[in-house]
N, C-alpha and C positions, 0 to 999 in steps of 0.2 A: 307398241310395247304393252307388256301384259300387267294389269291392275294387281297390284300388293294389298293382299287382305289379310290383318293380324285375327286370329282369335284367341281370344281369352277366354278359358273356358275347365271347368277340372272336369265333366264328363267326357273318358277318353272314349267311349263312343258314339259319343254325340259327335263331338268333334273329326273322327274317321269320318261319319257319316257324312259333315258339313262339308270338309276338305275333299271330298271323289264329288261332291255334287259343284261345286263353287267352280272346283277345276273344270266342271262339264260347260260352265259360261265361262273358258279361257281364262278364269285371276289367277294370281300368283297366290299360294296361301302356308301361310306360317302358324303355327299354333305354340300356346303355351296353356298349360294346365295349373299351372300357379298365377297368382294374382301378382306378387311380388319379380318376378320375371316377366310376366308380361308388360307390366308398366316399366319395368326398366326397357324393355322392346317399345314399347309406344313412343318412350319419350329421348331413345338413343336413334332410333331408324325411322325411316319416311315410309308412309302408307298412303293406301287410298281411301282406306276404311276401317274401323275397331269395329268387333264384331266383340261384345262384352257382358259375361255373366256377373248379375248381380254377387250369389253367393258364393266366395271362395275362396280358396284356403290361404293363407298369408295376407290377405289386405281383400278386403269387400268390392266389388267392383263401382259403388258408388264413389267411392274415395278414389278406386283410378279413376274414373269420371273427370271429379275434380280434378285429380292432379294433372289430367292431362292438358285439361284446360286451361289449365294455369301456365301450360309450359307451351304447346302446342296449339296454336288457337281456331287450326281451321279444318282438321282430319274429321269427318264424319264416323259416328259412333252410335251402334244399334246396340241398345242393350235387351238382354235377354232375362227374363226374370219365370220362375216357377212361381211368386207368388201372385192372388190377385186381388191383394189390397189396395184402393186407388194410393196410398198417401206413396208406394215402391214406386207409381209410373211417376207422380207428382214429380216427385224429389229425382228421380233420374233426368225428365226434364229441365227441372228447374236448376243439376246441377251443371249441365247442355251438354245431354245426350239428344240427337238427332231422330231419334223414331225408338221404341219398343216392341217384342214380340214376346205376348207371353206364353209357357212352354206347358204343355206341348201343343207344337204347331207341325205346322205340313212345312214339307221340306219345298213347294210349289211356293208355298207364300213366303218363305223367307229368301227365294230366290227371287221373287219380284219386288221384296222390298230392297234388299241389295243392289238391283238393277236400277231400279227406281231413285236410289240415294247418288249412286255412279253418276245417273244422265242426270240429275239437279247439279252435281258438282264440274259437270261437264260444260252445262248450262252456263253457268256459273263463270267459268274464267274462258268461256269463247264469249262471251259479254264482254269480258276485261279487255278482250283482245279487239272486240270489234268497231269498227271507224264511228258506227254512231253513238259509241256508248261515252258519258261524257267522263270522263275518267280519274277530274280534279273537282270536286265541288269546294266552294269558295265561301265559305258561310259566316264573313265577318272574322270574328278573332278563333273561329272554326275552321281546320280544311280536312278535307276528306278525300283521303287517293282512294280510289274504288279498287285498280288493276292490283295494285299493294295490299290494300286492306289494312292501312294504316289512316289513323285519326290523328290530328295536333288541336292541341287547345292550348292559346295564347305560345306558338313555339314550341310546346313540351307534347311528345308523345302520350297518347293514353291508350294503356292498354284493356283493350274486348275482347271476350270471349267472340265465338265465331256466331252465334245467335245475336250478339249485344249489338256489333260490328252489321251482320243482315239489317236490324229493325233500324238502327240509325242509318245507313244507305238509303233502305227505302224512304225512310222520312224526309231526310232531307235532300233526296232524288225530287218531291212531292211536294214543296212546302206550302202549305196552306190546307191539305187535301187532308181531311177525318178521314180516320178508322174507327172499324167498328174492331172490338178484340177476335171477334170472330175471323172475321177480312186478315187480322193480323197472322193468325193462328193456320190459316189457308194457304198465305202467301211465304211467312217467314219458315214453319214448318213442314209444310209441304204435302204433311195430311191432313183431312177433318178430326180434330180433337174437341168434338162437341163436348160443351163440359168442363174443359180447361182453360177455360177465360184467362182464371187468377195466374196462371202460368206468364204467360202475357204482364200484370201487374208486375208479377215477379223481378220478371226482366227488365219493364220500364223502370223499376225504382231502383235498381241497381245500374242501369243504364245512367238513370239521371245525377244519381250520386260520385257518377264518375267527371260528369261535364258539366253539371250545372252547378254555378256558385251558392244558390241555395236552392237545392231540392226542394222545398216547400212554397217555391214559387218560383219553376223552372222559367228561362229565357229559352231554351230549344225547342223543348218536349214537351205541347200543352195537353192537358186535360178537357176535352171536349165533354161537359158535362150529357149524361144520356146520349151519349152515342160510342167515345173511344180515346182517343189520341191525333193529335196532328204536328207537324214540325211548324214553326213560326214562319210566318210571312217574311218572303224578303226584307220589305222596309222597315219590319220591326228589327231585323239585325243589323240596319242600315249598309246593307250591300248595293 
């Protein structure tokens, strides 16, 4: 079955452009030229992938971003930005967009970042699916369905973003094992974002303020002073 790729985008020939080359890699692709249609498309219909301009007309594409995130937790979303001030990549990250391309770019490189985003997400739930993958982590008054992508803390669902959800997997896939932000930034995002460490922070502390009873001195998510991050030892959760 052929991959559904939304774009959001007001250049309508950008977007001609985008839709004859996308279709030349088999996707199914939709466009919207308004921000405010588009996000009703994101968050009414199933995709494989947002394809989202920062600037545009009825609602900013940062704000889809967020909204989508909020409603939709796991669609991968590259956003597209003409500017190139670091704080637009910062904040598209950090409100979990999935990779950046700033424009103008080659139509060769946004087709292999697209590819590239597909085969991670592909990666992704033939894991969920696969026999050695462990699928229920059991972290004391924590559990973690991987194949779901659902979290419980003490009984009660908590909802993650689709970044939040990645870095707590791998932690507590790992527990005991430091990261460096780097290592983090490699593995959870999928590209080198030398530079954006704080990205990383971002996430951890929004992470922790969802599961930790006091963020200020988490029981999950430690701070490995000069090096990164690590999930707790077993026996400190008394598992």
């Amino acid at each position: 079955m052929s991959k559904r790729i939304l774009i959001i985008e007001d250049d309508k020939e950008l977007t001609q452009l985008l839709d004859m080359h996308l279709q030349d890699l088999d996707l199914e692709v939709e466009i919207s030229n308004d921000g405010r249609e588009g996000l009703s498309k994101a968050l009414e219909q199933d995709y494989n992938l947002i394809i989202l301009d920062i600037m545009l007309p009825g609602i900013e594409g940062t704000e889809i971003c967020r909204r989508i995130r909020e409603k939709r937790k796991v669609v991968p979303i590259l956003m597209l930005t003409a500017r190139t001030e670091e704080l637009d990549k910062v904040l598209g990250l950090e409100l979990g967009a999935d990779d950046y391309i700033t424009k103008p770019f080659s139509i060769r490189e946004l087709q292999a970042r697209v590819k590239a985003m597909l085969r991670r997400m592909d990666a992704v739930e033939e894991n969920s699916r696969g026999t050695n993958e462990q699928k229920e982590l059991d972290m004391g008054k924590m559990k973690i369905y991987i194949d779901k992508r659902k979290v419980f803390l003490n009984d009660k669902q908590i909802e993650l973003t689709a970044k939040e959800f990645d870095l707590l997997a791998l932690f507590a896939s790992n527990p005991g094992k430091a990261y460096t932000r780097e290592e983090l930034l490699n593995i959870v995002w999928g590209y080198q974002y030398t530079g954006y460490e704080h990205t990383v922070n971002s996430h951890i502390n929004r992470l922790r303020a969802k599961i930790e009873d006091d963020p200020s001195q988490p029981l999950f998510i430690k701070t490995v002073w000069g090096v990164g991050y690590q999930f707790a030892e077993l026996e400190e959760l008394n598992v």
